[in-house]
RODO-2510 file (C-alpha; in nm, 4 decimals, decimal comma):
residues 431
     n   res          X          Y          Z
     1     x     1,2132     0,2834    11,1764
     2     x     1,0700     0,0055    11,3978
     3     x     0,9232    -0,3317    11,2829
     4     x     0,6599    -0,4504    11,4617
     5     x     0,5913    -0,8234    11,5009
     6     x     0,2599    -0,9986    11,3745
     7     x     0,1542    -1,0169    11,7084
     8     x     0,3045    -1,0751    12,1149
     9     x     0,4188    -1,3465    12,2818
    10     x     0,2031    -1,4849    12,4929
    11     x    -0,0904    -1,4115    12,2228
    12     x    -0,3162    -1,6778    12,0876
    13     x    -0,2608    -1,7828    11,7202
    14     x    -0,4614    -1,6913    11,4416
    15     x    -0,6664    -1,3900    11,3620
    16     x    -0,7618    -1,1617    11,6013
    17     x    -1,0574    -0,9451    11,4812
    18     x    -1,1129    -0,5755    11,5840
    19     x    -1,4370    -0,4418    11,6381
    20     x    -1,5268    -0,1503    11,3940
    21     x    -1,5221     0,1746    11,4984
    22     x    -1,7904     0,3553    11,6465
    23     x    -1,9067     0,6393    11,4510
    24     x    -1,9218     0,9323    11,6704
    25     x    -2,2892     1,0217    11,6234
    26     x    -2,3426     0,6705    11,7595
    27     x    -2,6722     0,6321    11,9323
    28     x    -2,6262     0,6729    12,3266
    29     x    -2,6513     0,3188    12,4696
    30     x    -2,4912     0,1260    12,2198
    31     x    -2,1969    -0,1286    12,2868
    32     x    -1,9115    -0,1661    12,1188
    33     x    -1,9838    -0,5657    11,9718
    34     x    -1,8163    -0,8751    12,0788
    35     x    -1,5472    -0,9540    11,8450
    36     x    -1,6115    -1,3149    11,8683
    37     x    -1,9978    -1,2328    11,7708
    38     x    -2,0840    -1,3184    11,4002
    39     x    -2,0802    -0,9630    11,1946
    40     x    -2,4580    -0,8416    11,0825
    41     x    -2,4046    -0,6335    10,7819
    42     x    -2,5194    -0,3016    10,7340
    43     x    -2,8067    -0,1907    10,5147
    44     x    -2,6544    -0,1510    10,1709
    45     x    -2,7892     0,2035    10,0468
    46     x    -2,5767     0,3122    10,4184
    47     x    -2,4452     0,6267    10,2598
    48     x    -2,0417     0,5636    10,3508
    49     x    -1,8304     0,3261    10,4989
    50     x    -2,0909     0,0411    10,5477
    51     x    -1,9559    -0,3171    10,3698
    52     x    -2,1251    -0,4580    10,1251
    53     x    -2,2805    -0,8086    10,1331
    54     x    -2,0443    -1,0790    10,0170
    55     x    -1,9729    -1,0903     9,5858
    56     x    -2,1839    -0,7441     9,5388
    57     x    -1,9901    -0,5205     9,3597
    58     x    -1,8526    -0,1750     9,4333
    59     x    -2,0250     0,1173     9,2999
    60     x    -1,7252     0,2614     9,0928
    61     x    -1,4735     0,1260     8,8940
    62     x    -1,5923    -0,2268     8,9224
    63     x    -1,7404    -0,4007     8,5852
    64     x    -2,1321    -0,4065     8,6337
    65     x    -2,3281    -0,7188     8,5823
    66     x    -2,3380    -0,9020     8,2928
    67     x    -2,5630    -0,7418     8,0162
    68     x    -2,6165    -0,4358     8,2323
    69     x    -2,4520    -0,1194     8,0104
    70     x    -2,2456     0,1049     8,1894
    71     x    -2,2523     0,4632     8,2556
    72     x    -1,9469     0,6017     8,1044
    73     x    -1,6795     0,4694     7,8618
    74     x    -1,7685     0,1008     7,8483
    75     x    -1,8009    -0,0525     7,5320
    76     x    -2,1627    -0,1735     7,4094
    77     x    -2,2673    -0,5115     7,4348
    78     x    -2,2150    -0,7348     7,0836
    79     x    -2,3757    -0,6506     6,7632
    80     x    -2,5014    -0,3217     6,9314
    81     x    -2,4091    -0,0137     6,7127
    82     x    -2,3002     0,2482     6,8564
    83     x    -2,4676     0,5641     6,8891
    84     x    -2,1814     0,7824     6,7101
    85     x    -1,9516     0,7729     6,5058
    86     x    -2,1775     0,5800     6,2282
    87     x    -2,0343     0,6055     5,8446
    88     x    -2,1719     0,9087     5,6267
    89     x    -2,4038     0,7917     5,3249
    90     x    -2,3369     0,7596     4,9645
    91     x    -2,5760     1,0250     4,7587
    92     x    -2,7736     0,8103     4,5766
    93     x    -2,7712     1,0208     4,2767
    94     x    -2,3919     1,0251     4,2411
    95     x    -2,4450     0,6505     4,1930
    96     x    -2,7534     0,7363     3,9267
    97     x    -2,4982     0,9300     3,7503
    98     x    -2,2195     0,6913     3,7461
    99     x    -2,4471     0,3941     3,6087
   100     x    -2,5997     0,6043     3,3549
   101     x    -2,2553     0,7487     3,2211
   102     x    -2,1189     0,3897     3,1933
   103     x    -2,4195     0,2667     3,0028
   104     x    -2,3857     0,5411     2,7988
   105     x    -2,7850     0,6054     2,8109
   106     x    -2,9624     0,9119     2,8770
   107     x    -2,6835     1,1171     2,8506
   108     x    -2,8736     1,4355     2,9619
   109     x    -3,0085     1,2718     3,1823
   110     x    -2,6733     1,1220     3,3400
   111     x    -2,5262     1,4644     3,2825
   112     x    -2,8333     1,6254     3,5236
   113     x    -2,8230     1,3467     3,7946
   114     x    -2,4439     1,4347     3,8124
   115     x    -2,5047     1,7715     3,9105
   116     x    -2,7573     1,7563     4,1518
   117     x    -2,5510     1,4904     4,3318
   118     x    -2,2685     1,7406     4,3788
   119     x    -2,5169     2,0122     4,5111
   120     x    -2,6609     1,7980     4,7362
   121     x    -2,2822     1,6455     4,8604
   122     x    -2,1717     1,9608     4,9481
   123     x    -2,4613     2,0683     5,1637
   124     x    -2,4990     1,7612     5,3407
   125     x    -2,1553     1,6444     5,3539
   126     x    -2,2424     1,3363     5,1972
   127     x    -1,9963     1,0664     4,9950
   128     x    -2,0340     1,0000     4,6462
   129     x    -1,8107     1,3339     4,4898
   130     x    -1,5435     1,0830     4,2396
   131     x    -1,9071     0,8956     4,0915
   132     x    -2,0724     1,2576     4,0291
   133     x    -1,7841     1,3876     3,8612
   134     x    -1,7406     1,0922     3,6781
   135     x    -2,0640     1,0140     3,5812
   136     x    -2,1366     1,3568     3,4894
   137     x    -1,8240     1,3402     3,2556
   138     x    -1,8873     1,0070     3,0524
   139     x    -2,2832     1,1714     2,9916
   140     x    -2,1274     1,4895     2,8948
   141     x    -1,9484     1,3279     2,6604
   142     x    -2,2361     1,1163     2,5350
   143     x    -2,4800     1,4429     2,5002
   144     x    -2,1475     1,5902     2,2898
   145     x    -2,1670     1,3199     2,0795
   146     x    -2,5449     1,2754     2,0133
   147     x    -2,5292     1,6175     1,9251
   148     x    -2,2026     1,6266     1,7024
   149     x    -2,2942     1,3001     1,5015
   150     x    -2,6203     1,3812     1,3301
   151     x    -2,5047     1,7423     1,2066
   152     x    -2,1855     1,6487     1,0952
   153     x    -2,2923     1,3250     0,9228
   154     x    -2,1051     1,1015     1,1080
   155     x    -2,3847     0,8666     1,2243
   156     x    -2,4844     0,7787     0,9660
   157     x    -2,1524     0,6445     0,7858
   158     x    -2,0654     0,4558     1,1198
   159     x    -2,4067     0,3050     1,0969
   160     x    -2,3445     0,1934     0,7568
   161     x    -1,9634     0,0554     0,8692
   162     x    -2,2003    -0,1265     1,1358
   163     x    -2,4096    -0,3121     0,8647
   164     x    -2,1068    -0,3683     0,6537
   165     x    -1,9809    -0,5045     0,8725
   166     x    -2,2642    -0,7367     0,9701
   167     x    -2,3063    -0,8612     0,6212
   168     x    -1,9016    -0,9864     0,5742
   169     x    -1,7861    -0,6331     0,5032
   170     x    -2,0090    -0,6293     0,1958
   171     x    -1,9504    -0,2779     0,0569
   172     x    -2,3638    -0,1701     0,0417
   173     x    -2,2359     0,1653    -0,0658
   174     x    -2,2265    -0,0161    -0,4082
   175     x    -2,4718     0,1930    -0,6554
   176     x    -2,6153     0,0759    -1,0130
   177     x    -2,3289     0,0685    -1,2836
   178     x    -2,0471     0,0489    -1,0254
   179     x    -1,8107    -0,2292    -1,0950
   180     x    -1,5694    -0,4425    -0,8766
   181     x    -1,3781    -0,7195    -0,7565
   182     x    -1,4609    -0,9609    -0,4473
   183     x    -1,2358    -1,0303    -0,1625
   184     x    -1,3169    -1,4033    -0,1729
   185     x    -1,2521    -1,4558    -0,5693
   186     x    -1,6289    -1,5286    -0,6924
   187     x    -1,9729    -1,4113    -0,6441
   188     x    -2,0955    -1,7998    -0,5469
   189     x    -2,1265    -1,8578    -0,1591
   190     x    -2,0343    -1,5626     0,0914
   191     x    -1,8370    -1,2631     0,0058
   192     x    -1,5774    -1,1073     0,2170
   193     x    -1,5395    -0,7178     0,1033
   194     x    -1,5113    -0,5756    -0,2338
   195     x    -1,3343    -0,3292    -0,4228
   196     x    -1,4806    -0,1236    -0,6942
   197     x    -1,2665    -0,0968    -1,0046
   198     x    -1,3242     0,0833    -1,3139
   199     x    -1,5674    -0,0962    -1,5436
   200     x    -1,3133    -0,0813    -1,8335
   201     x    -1,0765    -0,2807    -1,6688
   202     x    -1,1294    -0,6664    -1,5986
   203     x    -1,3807    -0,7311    -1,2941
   204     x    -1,5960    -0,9499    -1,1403
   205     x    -1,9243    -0,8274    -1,1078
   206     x    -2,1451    -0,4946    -1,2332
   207     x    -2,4022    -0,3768    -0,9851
   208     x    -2,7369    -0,3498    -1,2374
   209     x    -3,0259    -0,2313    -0,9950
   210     x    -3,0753    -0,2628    -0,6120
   211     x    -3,4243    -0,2213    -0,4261
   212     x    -3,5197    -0,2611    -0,0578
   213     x    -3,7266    -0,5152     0,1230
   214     x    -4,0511    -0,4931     0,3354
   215     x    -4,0116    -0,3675     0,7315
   216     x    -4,1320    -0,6245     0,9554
   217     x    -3,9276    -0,9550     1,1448
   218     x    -3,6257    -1,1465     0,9417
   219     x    -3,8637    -1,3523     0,6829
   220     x    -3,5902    -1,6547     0,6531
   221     x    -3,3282    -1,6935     0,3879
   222     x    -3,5708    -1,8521     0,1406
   223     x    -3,7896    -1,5271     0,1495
   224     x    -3,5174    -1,3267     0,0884
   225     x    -3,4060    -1,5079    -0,1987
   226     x    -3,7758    -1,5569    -0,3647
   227     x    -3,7788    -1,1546    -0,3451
   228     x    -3,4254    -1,1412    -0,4930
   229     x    -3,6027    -1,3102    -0,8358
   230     x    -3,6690    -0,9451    -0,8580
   231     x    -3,3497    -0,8729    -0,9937
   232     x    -3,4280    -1,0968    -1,3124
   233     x    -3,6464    -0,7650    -1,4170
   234     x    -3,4014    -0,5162    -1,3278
   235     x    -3,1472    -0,6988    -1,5745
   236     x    -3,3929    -0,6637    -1,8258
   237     x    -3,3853    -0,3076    -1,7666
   238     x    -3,0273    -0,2448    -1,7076
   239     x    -2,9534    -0,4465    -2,0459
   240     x    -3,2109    -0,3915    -2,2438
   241     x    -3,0466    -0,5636    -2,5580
   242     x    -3,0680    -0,9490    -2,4082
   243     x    -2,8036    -0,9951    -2,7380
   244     x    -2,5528    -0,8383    -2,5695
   245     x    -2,5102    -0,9962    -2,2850
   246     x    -2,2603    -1,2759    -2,2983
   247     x    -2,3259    -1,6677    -2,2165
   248     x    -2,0818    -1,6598    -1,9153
   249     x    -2,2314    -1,4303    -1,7353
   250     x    -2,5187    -1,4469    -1,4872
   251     x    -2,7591    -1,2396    -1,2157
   252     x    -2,6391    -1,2516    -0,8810
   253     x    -2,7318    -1,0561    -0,5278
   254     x    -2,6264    -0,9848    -0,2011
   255     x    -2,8731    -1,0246    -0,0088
   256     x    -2,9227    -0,9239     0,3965
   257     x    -2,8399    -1,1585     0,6492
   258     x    -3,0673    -1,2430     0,9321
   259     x    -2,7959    -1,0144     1,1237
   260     x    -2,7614    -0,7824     0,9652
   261     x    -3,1628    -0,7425     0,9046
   262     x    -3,2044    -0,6426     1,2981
   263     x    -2,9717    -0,3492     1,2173
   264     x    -3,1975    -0,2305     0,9949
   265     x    -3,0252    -0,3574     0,6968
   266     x    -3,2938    -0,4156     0,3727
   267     x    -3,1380    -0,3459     0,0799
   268     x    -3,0648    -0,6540    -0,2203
   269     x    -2,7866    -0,5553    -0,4299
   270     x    -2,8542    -0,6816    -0,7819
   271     x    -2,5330    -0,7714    -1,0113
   272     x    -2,4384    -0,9094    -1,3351
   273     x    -2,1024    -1,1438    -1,2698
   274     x    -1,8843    -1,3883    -1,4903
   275     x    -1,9433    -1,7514    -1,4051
   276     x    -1,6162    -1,8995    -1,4690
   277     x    -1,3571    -1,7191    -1,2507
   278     x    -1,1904    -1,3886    -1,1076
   279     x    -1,1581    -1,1089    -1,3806
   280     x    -1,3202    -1,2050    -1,6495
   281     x    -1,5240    -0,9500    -1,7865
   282     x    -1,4385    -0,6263    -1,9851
   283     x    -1,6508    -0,3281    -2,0487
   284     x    -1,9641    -0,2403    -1,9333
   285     x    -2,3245    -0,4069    -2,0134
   286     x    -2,5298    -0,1467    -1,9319
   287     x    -2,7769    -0,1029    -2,2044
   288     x    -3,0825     0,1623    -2,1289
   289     x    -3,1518     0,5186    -2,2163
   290     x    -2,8505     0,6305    -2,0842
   291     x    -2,6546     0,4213    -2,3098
   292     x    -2,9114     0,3762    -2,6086
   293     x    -3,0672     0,6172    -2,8656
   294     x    -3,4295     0,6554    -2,9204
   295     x    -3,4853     0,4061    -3,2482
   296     x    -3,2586     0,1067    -3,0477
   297     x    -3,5022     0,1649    -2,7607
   298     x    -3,8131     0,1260    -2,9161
   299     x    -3,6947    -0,1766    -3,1426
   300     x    -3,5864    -0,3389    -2,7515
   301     x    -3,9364    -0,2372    -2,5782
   302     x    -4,1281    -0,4367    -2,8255
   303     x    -3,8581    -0,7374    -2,7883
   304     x    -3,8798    -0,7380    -2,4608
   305     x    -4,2365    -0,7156    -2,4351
   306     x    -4,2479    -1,0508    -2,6569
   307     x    -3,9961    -1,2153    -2,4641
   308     x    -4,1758    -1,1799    -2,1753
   309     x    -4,4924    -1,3261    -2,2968
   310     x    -4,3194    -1,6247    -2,3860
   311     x    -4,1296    -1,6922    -2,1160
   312     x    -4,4586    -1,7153    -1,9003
   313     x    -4,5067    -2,0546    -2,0615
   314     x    -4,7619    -2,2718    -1,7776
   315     x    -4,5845    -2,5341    -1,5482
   316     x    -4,7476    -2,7957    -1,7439
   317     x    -4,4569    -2,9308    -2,0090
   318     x    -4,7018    -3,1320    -2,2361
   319     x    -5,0035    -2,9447    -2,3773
   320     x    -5,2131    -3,2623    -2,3129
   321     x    -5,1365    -3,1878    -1,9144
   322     x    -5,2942    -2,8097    -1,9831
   323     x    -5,4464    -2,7356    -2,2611
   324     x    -5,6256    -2,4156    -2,1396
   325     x    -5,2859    -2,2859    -1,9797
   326     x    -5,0986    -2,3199    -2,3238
   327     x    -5,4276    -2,1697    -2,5369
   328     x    -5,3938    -1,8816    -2,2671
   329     x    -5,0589    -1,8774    -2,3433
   330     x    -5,0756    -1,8252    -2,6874
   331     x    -5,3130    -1,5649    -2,6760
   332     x    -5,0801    -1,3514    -2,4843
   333     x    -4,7766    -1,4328    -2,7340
   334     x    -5,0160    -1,3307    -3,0021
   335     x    -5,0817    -1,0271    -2,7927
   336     x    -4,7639    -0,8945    -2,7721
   337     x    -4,6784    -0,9648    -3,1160
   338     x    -4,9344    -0,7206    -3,2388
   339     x    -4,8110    -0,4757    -3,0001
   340     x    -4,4460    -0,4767    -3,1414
   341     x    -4,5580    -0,5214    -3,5170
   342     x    -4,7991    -0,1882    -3,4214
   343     x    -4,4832    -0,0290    -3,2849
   344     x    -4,2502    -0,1014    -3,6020
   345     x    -4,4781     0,0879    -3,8218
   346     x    -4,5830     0,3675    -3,6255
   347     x    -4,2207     0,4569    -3,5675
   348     x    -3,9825     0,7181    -3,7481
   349     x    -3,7060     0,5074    -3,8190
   350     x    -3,3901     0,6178    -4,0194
   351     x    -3,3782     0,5805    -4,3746
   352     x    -3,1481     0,2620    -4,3505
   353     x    -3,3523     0,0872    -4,1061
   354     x    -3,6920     0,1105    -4,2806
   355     x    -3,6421    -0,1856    -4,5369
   356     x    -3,5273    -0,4392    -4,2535
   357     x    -3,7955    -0,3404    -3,9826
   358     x    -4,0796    -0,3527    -4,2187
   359     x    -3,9796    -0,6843    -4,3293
   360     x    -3,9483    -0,7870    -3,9139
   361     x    -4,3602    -0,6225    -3,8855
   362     x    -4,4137    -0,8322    -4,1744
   363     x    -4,3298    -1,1620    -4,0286
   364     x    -4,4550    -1,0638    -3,7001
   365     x    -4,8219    -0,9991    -3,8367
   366     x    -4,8142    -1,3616    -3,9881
   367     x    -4,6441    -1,5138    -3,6595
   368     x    -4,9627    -1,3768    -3,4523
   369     x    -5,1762    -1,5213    -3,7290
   370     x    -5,0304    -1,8656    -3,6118
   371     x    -5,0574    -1,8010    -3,2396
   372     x    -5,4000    -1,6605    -3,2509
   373     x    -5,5345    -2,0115    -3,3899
   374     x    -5,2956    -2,1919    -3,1275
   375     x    -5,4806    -1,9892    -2,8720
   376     x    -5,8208    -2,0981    -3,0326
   377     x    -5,7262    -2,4893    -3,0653
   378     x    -5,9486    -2,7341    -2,9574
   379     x    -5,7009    -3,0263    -2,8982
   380     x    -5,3208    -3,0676    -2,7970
   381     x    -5,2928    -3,1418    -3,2045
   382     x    -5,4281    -2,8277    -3,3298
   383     x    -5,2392    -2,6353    -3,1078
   384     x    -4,9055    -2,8178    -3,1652
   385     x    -4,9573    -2,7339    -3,5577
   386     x    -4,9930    -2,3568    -3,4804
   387     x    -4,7296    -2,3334    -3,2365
   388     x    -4,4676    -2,5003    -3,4577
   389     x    -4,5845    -2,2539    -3,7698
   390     x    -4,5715    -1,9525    -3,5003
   391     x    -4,2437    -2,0033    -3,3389
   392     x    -4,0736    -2,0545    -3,7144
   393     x    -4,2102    -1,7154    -3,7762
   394     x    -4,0005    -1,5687    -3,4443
   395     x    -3,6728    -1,7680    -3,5137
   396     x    -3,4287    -1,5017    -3,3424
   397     x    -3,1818    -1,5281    -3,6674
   398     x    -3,4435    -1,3872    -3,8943
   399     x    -3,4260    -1,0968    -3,6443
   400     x    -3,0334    -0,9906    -3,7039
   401     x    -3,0717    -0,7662    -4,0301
   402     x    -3,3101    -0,5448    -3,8535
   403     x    -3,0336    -0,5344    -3,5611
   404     x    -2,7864    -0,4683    -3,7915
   405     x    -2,9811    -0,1842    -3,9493
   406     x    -2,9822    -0,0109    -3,5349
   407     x    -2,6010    -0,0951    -3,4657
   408     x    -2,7194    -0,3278    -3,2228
   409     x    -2,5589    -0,7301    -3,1028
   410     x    -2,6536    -0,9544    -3,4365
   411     x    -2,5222    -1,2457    -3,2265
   412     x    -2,8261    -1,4673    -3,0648
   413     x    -2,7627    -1,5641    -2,6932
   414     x    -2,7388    -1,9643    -2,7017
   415     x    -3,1063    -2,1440    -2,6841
   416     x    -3,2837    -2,4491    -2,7761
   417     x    -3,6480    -2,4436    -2,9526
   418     x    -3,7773    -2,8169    -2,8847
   419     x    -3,9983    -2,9109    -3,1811
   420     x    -4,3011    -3,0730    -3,1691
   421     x    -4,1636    -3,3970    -3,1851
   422     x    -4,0662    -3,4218    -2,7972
   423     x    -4,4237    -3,2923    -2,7184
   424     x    -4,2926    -2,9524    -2,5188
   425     x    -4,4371    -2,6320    -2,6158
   426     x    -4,1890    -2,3644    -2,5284
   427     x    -4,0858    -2,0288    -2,5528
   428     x    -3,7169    -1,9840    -2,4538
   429     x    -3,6240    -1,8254    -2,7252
   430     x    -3,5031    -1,4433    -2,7146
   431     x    -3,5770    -1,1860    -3,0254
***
C-alpha cells in the first residue's frame, strides 16, 4: 500500500481544480475549459451527471420542499388524515338499542333495534357488537316483563305498593268493616302504616265506607278535605243506630296526598276511630242490613230521615237574622215527621213493639202540628213559641221505650237543646 501526499513539492498551495471530464460524444471542436475559468452550470433537466445549481435539492432521497408531499413513505403534513388506515364506525343502531334497553322504554322496540344492529355488524364489519347484545338483552327482559306482569297480576299489586307507599305506607287495601291499629299511635296528623286486627279485639280505627274522587289535576288539600265531609253520610249508613255509637269516638279519613294523586291515587278511606288514645275500642259498630233485622231498620230510616232535616238548620243563629230560612226550616222538620209517623203505622211490627211505636206516631203527629205553624209564623215570636212546643214533642228520651221494644241502644248520645231563652233555634238533637 502506498500513501500519496496531498500534493508535490514544488506545487502551489491551495486547491487545485480539475476540469470535468469530457463526455465522449462531446461535440467536435470543443475545449477542454480553463480551470481557473468560473464554472457555468449545466441545464438542470441534463439527464445524468450534470450538477445542480447551488441549495437545489437532489432528486432522491433528499426531503422535498417545505409543504410539498412526497411520493412515497413520507408522512402527511399536520392535521392531514391519512388516506388509510381510518377507524371503523360504530352501528348506530347498536347504540339505539343500548339507550333504549337502559331506559327501559320500548322494549320491543329496543329488542328489534338490537337485532338489526348485529345483522348489519356482521356484514359490514362494523363496531358496536357488546351495545347490540346488551341492549337487546335489557329490552328482552323488559318485553318479558310487560308481558308476565299483567297476566299474572303482578302489576297491579306493585302499583298499589307504589301508592302505599306514596301516601306513608297507608295500607289502601283497607275495605269497609276492616279494623286496625296505626303505626304512629292515633288517627290525628299523618299515619305511618297500619295493621288490621280483628274487630273483637281492642283497635284504633274501623274502616265504615270509602269512595273515589273526580279525575282531573291535584285540587289542593282543602278540596280534598271538603269532599271527605262525604264520609259524615257514609257513617250514617254504616251505623245506622246514631245511639250506638259511643261519645269518644269520631269520623276520620285518609285522604290522597298531592303525591300520591299523580300516581293515580283517588280513593278517601272513611273510618270511625277513638279520640282519646291507642286501643280503645272493642267490638264492632257496624249497624246496617247486614247487622240489623227488618223492624230495627225501618224504625232507623225514619230517625234518620228526621235527623237529617234538623240538622240542616240555616247559618243564621237568631231567627230575627232569617226568618224565612228557619220557617223553611221548619217546614222540612214537619216534613219528615209525617214521613216517619206514616212509616210507624203502615209497618208490621211484632206484637211487643206495637204499644210503644204507636205511642212514638202519636207524639210525632202532634210534634209536626207544632212545626207546621213554626213554618207558617209571621214573626221571630211566633215561631220561637212553635219551635219550643215542637222540639218538647221530639225530646230523644221519650224515644227509648220504643227502642227498647226493637232491642236497640236506649242510651241518648250526649246533646244540648238551647231553649228559647238564648234566642237559638236548633236542631242537634238525635231520635
Amino acid at each position: 500500500m502506498s500513501i500519496s501526499p496531498v500534493r508535490e513539492p514544488g506545487e502551489p498551495e491551495g486547491p487545485s481544480e480539475q476540469a470535468p471530464p469530457q463526455p465522449a460524444d462531446a461535440p467536435p471542436g470543443e475545449s477542454q475549459r480553463d480551470p481557473q475559468s468560473p464554472q457555468i452550470p449545466q441545464d438542470p433537466s441534463a439527464p445524468y451527471g450534470g450538477p445542480f445549481p447551488y441549495g437545489t435539492p437532489t432528486p432522491y432521497g433528499t426531503p422535498t420542499p417545505y409543504g410539498t408531499s412526497a411520493p412515497y413513505g413520507t408522512p402527511t403534513p399536520y392535521g392531514t388524515p391519512a388516506p388509510y388506515a381510518s377507524p371503523t364506525p360504530t352501528n348506530p343502531f347498536a347504540i339505539a338499542s343500548l339507550v333504549t334497553g337502559i331506559l327501559c322504554c320500548l322494549p320491543g322496540v329496543g329488542l328489534l333495534l338490537g337485532l338489526v344492529a348485529l345483522l348489519q355488524i356482521r356484514g359490514r364489519g362494523q363496531r358496536g357488537r357488546a351495545a347490540a347484545v346488551v341492549g337487546s338483552t335489557l329490552s328482552g327482559m323488559g318485553l318479558a316483563l310487560a308481558v308476565l306482569l299483567p297476566t299474572t297480576g303482578a302489576a297491579g299489586w306493585m302499583w298499589q305498593g307504589v301508592k302505599d307507599g306514596m301516601r306513608e305506607s297507608v295500607n289502601l287495601s283497607l275495605a269497609e268493616g276492616d279494623c286496625f291499629d296505626t303505626g304512629s299511635g292515633g288517627l290525628r296528623g299523618a299515619v305511618h302504616g297500619v295493621h288490621t286486627v280483628p274487630c273483637a279485639s281492642a283497635h284504633e280505627a274501623e274502616v265504615l265506607g270509602t269512595f273515589t274522587l273526580g279525575d282531573g289535576p291535584y285540587p289542593g288539600e282543602e278540596a280534598v278535605r271538603d269532599a271527605a265531609e262525604r264520609c259524615v253520610d257514609l257513617g250514617d249508613s254504616y251505623a245506622m243506630d246514631a245511639w250506638a255509637v259511643p261519645a269518644d269516638v269520631d269520623i276520620f279519613h285518609l285522604t290522597p296526598s298531592r303525591e300520591s294523586w299523580l300516581l293515580g291515587d283517588r280513593t278517601v278511606t272513611c273510618v270511625f276511630g277513638g279520640v282519646t288514645g291507642h286501643g280503645t275500642r272493642t267490638g264492632s259498630l257496624r249497624a246496617d242490613r247486614t247487622t240489623l233485622d227488618a223492624h230495627q231498620v225501618a224504625y232507623l230510616q225514619g230517625a234518620h230521615a228526621l235527623n237529617e232535616a234538623l240538622g240542616s238548620e240555616p247559618d243564621a243563629d237568631l231567627v230575627e237574622d232569617d226568618l224565612p230560612g228557619h220557617k223553611a226550616w221548619a217546614h222540612r222538620v214537619s216534613t219528615a215527621l209525617a214521613t216517619w209517623s206514616r212509616t210507624l203505622r203502615a209497618h208490621p211490627w211484632p206484637a211487643a213493639a206495637r204499644a210503644p211505636l204507636a205511642d212514638l206516631a202519636t207524639r210525632l203527629d202532634k210534634a209536626r202540628a207544632r212545626w207546621d205553624e213554626a213554618a207558617r209564623a209571621t214573626d221571630a215570636d211566633a215561631f220561637y213559641v212553635a219551635y219550643d212546643a215542637g222540639s218538647a214533642l221530639i225530646d230523644p228520651e221519650a224515644d227509648i221505650p220504643a227502642r227498647a221494644s226493637l232491642k236497640l241502644a236506649t242510651t241518648p248520645p250526649g246533646s244540648a237543646s238551647p231553649g228559647a231563652d238564648d234566642g237559638a233555634a236548633d236542631g242537634g238533637a238525635k231520635v
